[in-house]
PyMOL CGO cylinders between C-alpha atoms (Angstrom):
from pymol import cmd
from pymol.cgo import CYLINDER

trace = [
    CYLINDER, 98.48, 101.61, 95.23, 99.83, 101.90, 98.99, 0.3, 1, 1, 1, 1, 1, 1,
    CYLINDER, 99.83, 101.90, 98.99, 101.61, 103.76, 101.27, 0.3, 1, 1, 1, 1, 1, 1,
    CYLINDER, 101.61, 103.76, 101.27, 105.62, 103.42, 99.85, 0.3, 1, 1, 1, 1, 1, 1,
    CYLINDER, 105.62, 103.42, 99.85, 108.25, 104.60, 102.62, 0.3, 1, 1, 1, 1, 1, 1,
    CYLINDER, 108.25, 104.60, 102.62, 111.15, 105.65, 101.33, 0.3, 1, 1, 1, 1, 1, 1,
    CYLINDER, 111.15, 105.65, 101.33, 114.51, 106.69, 103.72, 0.3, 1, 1, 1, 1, 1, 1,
    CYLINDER, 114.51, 106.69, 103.72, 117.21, 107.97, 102.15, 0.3, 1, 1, 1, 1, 1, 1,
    CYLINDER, 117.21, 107.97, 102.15, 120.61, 109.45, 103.40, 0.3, 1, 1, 1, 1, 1, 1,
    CYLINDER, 120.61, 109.45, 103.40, 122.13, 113.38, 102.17, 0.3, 1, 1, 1, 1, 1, 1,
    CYLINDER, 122.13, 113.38, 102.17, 125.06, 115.39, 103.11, 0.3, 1, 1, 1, 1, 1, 1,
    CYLINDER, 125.06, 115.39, 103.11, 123.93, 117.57, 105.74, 0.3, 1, 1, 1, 1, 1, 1,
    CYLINDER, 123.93, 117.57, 105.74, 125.95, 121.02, 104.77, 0.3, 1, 1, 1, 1, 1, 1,
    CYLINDER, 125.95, 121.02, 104.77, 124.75, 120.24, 101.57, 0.3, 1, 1, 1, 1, 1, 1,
    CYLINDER, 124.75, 120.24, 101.57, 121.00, 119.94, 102.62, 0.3, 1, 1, 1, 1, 1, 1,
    CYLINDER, 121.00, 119.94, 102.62, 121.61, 122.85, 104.87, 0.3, 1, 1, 1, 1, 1, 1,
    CYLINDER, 121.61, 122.85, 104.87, 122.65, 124.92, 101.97, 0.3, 1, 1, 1, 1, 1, 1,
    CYLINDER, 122.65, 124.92, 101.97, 119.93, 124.11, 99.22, 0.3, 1, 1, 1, 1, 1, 1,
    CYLINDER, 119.93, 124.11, 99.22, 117.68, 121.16, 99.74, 0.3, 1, 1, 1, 1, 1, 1,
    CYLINDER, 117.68, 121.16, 99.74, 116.72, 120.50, 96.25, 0.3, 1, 1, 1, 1, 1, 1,
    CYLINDER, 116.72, 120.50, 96.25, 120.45, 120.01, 95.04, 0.3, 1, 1, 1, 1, 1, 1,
    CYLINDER, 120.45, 120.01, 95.04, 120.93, 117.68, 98.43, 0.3, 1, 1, 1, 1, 1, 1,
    CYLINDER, 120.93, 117.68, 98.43, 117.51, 116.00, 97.90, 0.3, 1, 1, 1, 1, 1, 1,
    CYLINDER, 117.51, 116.00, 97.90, 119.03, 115.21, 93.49, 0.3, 1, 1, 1, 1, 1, 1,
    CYLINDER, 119.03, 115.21, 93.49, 121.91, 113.43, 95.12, 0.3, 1, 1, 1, 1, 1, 1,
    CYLINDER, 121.91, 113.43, 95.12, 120.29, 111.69, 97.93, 0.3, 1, 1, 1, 1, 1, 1,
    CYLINDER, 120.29, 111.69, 97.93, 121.76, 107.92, 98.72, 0.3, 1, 1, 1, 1, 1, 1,
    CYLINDER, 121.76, 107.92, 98.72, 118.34, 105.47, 98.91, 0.3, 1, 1, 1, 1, 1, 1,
    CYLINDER, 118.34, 105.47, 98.91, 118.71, 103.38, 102.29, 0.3, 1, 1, 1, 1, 1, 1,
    CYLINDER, 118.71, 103.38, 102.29, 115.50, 101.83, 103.42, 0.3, 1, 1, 1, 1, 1, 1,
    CYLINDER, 115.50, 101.83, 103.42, 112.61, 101.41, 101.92, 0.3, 1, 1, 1, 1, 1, 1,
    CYLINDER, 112.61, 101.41, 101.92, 109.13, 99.88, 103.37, 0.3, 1, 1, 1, 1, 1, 1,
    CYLINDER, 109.13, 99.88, 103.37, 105.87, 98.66, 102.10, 0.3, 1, 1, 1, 1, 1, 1,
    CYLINDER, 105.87, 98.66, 102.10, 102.52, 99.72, 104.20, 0.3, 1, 1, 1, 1, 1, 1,
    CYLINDER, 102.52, 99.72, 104.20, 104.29, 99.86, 107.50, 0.3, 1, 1, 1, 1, 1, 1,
    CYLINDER, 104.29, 99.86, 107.50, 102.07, 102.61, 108.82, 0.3, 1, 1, 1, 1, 1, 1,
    CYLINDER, 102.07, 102.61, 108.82, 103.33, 102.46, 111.86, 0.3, 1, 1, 1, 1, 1, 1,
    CYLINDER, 103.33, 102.46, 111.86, 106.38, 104.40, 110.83, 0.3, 1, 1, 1, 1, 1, 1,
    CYLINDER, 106.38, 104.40, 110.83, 104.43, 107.16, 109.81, 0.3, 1, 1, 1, 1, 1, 1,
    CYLINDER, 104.43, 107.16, 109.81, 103.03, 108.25, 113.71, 0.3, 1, 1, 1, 1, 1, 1,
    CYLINDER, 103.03, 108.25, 113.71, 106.40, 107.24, 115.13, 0.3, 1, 1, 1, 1, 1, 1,
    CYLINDER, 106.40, 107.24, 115.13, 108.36, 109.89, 112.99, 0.3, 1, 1, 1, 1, 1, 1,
    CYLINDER, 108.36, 109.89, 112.99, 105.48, 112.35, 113.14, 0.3, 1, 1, 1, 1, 1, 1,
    CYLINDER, 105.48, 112.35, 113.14, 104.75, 112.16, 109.40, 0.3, 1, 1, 1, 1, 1, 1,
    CYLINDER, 104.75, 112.16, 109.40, 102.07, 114.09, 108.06, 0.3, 1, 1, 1, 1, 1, 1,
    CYLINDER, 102.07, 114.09, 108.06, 102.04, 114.97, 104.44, 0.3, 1, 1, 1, 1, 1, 1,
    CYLINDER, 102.04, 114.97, 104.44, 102.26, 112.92, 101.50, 0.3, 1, 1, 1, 1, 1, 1,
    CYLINDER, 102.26, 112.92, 101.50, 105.29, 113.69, 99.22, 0.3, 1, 1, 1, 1, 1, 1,
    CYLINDER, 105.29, 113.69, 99.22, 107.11, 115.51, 101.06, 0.3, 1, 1, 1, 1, 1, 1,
    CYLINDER, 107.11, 115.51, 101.06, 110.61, 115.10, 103.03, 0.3, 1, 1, 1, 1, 1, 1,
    CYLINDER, 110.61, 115.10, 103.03, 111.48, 114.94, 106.89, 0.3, 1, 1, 1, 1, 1, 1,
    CYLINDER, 111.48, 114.94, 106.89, 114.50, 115.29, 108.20, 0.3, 1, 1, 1, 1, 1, 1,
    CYLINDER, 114.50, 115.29, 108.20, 114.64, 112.05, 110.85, 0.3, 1, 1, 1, 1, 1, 1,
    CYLINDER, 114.64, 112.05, 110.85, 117.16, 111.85, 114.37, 0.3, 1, 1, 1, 1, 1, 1,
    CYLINDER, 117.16, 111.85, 114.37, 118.99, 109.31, 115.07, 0.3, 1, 1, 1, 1, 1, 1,
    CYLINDER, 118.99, 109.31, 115.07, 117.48, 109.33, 118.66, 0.3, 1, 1, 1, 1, 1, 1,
    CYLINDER, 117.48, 109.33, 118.66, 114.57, 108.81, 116.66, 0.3, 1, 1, 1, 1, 1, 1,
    CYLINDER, 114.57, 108.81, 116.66, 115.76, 106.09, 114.79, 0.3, 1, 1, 1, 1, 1, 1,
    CYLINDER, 115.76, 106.09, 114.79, 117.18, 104.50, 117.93, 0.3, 1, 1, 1, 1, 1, 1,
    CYLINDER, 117.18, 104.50, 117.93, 114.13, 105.04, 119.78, 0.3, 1, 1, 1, 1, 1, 1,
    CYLINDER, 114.13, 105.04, 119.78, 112.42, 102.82, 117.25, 0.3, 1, 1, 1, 1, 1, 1,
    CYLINDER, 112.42, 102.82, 117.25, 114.86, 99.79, 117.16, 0.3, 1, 1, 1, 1, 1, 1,
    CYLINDER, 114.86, 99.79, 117.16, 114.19, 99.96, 120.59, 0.3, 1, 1, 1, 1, 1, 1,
    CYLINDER, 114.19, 99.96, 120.59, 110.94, 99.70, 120.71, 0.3, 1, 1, 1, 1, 1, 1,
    CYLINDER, 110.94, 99.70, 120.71, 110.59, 97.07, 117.93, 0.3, 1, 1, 1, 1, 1, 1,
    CYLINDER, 110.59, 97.07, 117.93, 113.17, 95.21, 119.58, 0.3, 1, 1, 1, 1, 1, 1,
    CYLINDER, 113.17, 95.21, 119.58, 110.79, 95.26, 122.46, 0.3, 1, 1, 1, 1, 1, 1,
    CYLINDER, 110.79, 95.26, 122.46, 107.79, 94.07, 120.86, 0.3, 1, 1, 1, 1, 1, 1,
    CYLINDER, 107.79, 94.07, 120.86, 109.39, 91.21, 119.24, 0.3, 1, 1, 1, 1, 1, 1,
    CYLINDER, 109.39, 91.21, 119.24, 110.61, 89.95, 122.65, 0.3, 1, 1, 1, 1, 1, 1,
    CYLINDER, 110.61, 89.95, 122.65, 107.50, 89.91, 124.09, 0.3, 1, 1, 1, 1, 1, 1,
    CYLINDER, 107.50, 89.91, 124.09, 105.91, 88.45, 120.79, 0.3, 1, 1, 1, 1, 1, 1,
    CYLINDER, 105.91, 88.45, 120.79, 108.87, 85.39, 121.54, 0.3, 1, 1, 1, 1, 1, 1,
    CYLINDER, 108.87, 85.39, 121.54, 106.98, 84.74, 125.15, 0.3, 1, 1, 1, 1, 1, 1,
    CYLINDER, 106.98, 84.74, 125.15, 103.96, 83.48, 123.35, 0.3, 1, 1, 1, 1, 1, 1,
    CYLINDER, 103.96, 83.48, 123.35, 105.27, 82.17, 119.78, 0.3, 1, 1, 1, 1, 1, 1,
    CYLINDER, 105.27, 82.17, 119.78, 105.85, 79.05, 120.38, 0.3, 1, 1, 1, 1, 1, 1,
    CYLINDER, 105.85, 79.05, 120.38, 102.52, 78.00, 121.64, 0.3, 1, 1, 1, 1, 1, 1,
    CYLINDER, 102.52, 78.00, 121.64, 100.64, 80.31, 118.85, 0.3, 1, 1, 1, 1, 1, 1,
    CYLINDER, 100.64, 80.31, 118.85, 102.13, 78.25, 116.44, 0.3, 1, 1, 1, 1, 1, 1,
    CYLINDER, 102.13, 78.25, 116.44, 100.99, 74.89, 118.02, 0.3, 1, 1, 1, 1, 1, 1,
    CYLINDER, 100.99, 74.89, 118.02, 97.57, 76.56, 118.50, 0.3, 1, 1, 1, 1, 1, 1,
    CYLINDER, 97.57, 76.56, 118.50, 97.69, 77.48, 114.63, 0.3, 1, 1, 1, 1, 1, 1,
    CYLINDER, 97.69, 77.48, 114.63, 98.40, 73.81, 113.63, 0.3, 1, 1, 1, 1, 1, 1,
    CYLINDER, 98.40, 73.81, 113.63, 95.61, 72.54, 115.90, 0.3, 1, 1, 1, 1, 1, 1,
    CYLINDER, 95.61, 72.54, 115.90, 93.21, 74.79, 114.33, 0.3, 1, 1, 1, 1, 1, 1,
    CYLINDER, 93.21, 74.79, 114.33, 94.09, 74.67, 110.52, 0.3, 1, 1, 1, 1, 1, 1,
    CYLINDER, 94.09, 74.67, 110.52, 94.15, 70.38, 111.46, 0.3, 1, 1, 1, 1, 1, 1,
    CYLINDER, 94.15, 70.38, 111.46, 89.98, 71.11, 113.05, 0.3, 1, 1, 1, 1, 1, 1,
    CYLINDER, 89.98, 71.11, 113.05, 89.61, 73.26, 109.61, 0.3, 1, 1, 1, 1, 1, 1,
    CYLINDER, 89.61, 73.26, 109.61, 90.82, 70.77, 107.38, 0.3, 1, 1, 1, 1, 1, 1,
    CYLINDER, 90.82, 70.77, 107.38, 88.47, 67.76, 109.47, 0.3, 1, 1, 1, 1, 1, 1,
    CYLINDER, 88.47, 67.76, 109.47, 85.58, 70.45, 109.24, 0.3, 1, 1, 1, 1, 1, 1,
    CYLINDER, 85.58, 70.45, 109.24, 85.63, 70.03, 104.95, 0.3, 1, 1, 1, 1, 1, 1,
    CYLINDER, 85.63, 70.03, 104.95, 85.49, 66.47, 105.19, 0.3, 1, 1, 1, 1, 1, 1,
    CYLINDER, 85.49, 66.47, 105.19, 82.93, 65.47, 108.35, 0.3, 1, 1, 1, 1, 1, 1,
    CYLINDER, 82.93, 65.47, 108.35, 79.80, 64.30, 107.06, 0.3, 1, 1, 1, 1, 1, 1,
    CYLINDER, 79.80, 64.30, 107.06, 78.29, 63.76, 110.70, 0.3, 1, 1, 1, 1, 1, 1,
    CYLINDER, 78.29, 63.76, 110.70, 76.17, 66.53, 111.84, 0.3, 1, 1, 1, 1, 1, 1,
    CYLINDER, 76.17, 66.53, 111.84, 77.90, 65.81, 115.63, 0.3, 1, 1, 1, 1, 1, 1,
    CYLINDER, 77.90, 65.81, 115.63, 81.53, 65.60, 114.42, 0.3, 1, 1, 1, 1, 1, 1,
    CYLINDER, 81.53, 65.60, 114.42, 81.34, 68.55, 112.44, 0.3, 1, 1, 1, 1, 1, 1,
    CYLINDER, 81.34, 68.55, 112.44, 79.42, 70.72, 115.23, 0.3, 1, 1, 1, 1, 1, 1,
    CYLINDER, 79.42, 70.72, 115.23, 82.44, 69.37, 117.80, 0.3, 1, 1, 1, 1, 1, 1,
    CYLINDER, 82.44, 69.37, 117.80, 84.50, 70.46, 115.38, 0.3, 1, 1, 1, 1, 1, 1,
    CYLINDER, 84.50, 70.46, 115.38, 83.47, 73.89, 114.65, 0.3, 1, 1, 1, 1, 1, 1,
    CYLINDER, 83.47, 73.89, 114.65, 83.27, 73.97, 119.18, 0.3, 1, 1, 1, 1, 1, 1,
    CYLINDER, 83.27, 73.97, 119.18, 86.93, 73.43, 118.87, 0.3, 1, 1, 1, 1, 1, 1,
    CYLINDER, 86.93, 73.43, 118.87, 87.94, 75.76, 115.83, 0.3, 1, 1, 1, 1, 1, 1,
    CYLINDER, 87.94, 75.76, 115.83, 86.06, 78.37, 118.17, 0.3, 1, 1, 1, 1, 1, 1,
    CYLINDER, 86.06, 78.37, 118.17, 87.86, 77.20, 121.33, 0.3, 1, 1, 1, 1, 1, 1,
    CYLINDER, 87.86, 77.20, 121.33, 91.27, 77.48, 119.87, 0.3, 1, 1, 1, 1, 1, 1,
    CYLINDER, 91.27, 77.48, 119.87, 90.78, 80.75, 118.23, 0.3, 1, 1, 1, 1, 1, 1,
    CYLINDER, 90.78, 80.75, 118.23, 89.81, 82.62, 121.53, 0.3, 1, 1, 1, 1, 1, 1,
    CYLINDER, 89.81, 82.62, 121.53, 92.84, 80.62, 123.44, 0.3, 1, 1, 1, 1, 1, 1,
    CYLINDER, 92.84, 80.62, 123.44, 95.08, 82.49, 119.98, 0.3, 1, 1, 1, 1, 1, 1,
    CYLINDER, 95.08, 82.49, 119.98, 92.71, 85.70, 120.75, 0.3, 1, 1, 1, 1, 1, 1,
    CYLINDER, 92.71, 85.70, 120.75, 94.06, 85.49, 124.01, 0.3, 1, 1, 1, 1, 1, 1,
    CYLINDER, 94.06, 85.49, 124.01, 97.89, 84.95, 123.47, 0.3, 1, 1, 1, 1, 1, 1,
    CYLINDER, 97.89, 84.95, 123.47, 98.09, 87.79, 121.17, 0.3, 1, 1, 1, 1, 1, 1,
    CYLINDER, 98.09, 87.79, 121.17, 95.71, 90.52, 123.38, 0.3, 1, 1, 1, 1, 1, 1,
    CYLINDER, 95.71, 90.52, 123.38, 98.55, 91.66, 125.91, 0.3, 1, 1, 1, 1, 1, 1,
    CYLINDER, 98.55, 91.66, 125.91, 101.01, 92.09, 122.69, 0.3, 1, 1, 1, 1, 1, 1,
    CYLINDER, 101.01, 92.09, 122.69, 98.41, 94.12, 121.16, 0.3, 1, 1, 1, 1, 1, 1,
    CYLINDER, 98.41, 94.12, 121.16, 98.01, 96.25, 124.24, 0.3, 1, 1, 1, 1, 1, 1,
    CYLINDER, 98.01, 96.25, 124.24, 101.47, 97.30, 124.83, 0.3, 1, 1, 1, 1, 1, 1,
    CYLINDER, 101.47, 97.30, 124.83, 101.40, 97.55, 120.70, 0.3, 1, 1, 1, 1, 1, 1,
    CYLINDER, 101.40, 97.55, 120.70, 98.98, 99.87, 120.53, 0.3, 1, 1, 1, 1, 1, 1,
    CYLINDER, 98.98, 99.87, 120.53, 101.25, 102.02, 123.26, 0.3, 1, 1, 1, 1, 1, 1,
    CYLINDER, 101.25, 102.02, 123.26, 104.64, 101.80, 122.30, 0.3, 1, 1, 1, 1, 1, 1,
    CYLINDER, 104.64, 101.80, 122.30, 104.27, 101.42, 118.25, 0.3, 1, 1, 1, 1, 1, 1,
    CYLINDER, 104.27, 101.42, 118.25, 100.97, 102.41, 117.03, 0.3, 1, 1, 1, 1, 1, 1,
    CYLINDER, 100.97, 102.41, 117.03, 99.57, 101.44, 113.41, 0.3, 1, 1, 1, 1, 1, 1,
    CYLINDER, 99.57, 101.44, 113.41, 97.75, 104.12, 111.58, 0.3, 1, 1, 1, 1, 1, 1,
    CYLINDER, 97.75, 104.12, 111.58, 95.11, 104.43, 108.68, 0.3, 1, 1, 1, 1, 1, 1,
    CYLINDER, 95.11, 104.43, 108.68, 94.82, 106.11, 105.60, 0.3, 1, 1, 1, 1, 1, 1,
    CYLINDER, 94.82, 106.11, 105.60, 93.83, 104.99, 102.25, 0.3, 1, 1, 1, 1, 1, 1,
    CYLINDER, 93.83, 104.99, 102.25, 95.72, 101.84, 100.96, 0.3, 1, 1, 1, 1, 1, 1,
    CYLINDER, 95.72, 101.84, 100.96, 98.25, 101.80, 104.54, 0.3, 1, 1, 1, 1, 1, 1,
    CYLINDER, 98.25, 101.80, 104.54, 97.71, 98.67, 105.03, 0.3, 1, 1, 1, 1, 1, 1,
    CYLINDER, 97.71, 98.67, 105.03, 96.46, 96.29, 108.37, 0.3, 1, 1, 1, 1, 1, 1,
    CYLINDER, 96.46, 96.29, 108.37, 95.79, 97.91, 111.60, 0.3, 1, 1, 1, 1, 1, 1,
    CYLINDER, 95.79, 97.91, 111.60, 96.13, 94.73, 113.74, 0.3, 1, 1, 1, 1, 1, 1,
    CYLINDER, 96.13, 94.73, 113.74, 98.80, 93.61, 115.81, 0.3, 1, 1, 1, 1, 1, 1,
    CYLINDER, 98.80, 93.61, 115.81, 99.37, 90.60, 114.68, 0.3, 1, 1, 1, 1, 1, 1,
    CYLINDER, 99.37, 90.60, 114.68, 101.61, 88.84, 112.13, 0.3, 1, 1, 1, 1, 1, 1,
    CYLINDER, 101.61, 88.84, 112.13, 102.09, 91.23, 109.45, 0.3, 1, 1, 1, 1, 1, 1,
    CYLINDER, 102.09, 91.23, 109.45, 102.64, 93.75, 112.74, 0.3, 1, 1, 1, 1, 1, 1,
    CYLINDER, 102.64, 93.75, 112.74, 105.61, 91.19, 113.79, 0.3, 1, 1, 1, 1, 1, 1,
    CYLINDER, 105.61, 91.19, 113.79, 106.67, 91.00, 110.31, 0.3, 1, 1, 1, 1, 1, 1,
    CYLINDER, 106.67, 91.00, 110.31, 107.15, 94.49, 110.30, 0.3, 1, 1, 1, 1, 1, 1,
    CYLINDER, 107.15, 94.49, 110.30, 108.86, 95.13, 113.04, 0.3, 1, 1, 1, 1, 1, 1,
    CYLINDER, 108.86, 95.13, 113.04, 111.59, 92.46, 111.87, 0.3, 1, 1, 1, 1, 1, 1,
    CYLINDER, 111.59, 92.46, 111.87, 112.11, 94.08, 108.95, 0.3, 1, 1, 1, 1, 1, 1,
    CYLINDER, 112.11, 94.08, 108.95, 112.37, 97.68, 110.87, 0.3, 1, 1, 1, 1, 1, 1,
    CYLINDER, 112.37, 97.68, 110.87, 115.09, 96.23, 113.36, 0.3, 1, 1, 1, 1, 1, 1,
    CYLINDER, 115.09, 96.23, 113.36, 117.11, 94.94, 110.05, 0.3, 1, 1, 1, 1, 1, 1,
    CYLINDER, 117.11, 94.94, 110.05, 117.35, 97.93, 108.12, 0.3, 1, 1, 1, 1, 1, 1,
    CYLINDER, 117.35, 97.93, 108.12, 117.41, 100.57, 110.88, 0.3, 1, 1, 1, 1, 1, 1,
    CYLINDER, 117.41, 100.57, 110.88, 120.29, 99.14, 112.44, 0.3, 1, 1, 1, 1, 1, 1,
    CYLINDER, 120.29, 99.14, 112.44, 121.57, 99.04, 109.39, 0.3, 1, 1, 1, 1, 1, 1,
    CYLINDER, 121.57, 99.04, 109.39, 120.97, 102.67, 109.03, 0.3, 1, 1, 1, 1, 1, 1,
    CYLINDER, 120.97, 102.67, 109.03, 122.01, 103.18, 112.29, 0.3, 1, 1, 1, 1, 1, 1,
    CYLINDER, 122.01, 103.18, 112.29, 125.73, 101.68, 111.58, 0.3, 1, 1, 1, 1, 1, 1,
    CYLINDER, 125.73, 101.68, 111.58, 126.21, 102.60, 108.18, 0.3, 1, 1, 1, 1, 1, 1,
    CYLINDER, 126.21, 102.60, 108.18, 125.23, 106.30, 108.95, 0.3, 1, 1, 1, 1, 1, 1,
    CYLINDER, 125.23, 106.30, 108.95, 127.56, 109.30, 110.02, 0.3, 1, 1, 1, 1, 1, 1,
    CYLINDER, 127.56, 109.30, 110.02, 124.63, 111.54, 111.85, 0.3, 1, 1, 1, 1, 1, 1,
    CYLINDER, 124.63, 111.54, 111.85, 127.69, 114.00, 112.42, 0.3, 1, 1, 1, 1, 1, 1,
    CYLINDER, 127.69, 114.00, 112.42, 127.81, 114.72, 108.45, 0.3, 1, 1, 1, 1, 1, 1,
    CYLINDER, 127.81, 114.72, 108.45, 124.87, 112.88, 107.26, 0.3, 1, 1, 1, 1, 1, 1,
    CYLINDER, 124.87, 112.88, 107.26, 121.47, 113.70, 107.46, 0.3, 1, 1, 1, 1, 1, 1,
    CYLINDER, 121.47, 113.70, 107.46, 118.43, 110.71, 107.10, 0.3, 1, 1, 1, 1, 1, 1,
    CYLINDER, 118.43, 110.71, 107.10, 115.14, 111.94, 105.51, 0.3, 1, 1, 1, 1, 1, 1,
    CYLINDER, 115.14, 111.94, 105.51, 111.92, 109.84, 105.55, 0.3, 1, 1, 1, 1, 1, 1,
    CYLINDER, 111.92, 109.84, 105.55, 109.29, 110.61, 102.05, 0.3, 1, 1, 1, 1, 1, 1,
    CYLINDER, 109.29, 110.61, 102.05, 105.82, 108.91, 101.98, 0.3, 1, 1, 1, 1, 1, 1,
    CYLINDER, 105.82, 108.91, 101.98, 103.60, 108.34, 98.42, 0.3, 1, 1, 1, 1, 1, 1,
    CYLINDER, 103.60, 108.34, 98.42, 100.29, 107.50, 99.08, 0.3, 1, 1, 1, 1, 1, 1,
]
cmd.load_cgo(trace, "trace")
């Protein structure tokens, strides 16, 4: 069980004409797993049910994914070396057998954490404002974090694809959620 996103591409005369026919012969072209931060972007609402989707909209989004992610590059680098440091204090806190090493250890899991607490916080802010997550049952995380970045990789690969592969003048792109 989750939340399945599913974007697919239509004639738009056709559509215009009689949706159901249009919606039979629909062309899949996208298709996400819990990224439930789609769902407020595009103003998505119901479960199984179609809407239409801009390609403003859709260009709005690379953009702002493309955002996040460069900010996200700023502090990678270092995350990752604070990550290594702190799974390397987790893996000394199984085997210390001294009451001091293990309480200096467990001091510098803690330390580390809040320095990775505090690489991530101004990502999460600006997150929160330009792409934010929402919940339901089975969406998936609400943090801003790596499943977040994940996500938004995934939404600048196939959107652009969308984006190129797309004629908005003939085509039209429709979004459908299953929850």
């Amino acid at each position: 069980m989750g939340l399945d996103i599913y974007f697919s591409r239509v004639n738009k005369l056709d559509y215009s004409l009689n949706k159901e026919t249009a919606i039979k012969d629909k062309i899949a072209i996208g298709y996400f797993r819990k990224v439930n931060c789609l769902l407020p972007h595009f103003g998505y609402v119901g479960n199984c049910e179609y809407l239409e989707i801009e390609k403003s909209q859709i260009e709005d989004l690379v953009y702002k994914a493309k955002e996040l992610l460069a900010i996200y590059g700023t502090f990678h680098a270092q995350l990752e070396l604070y990550k290594v440091d702190l799974q390397s204090y987790k893996n000394s806190l199984e085997i210390s057998t001294a009451l001091f090493t293990r309480k200096d250890n467990e001091d510098k899991c803690k330390l580390i954490q809040q320095k990775i607490d505090n690489l991530w916080e101004p990502f999460e802010v600006v997150a929160e404002q330009q792409l934010p997550t929402t919940s339901g049952c089975f969406f998936g995380s609400q943090e801003y974090r790596d499943w977040y970045v994940a996500d938004l990789i995934e939404i600048v690969e196939i959107f652009e694809m969308i984006l190129d592969e797309t004629d908005f003048d003939v085509e039209q792109v429709l979004m459908y959620c299953w929850w």
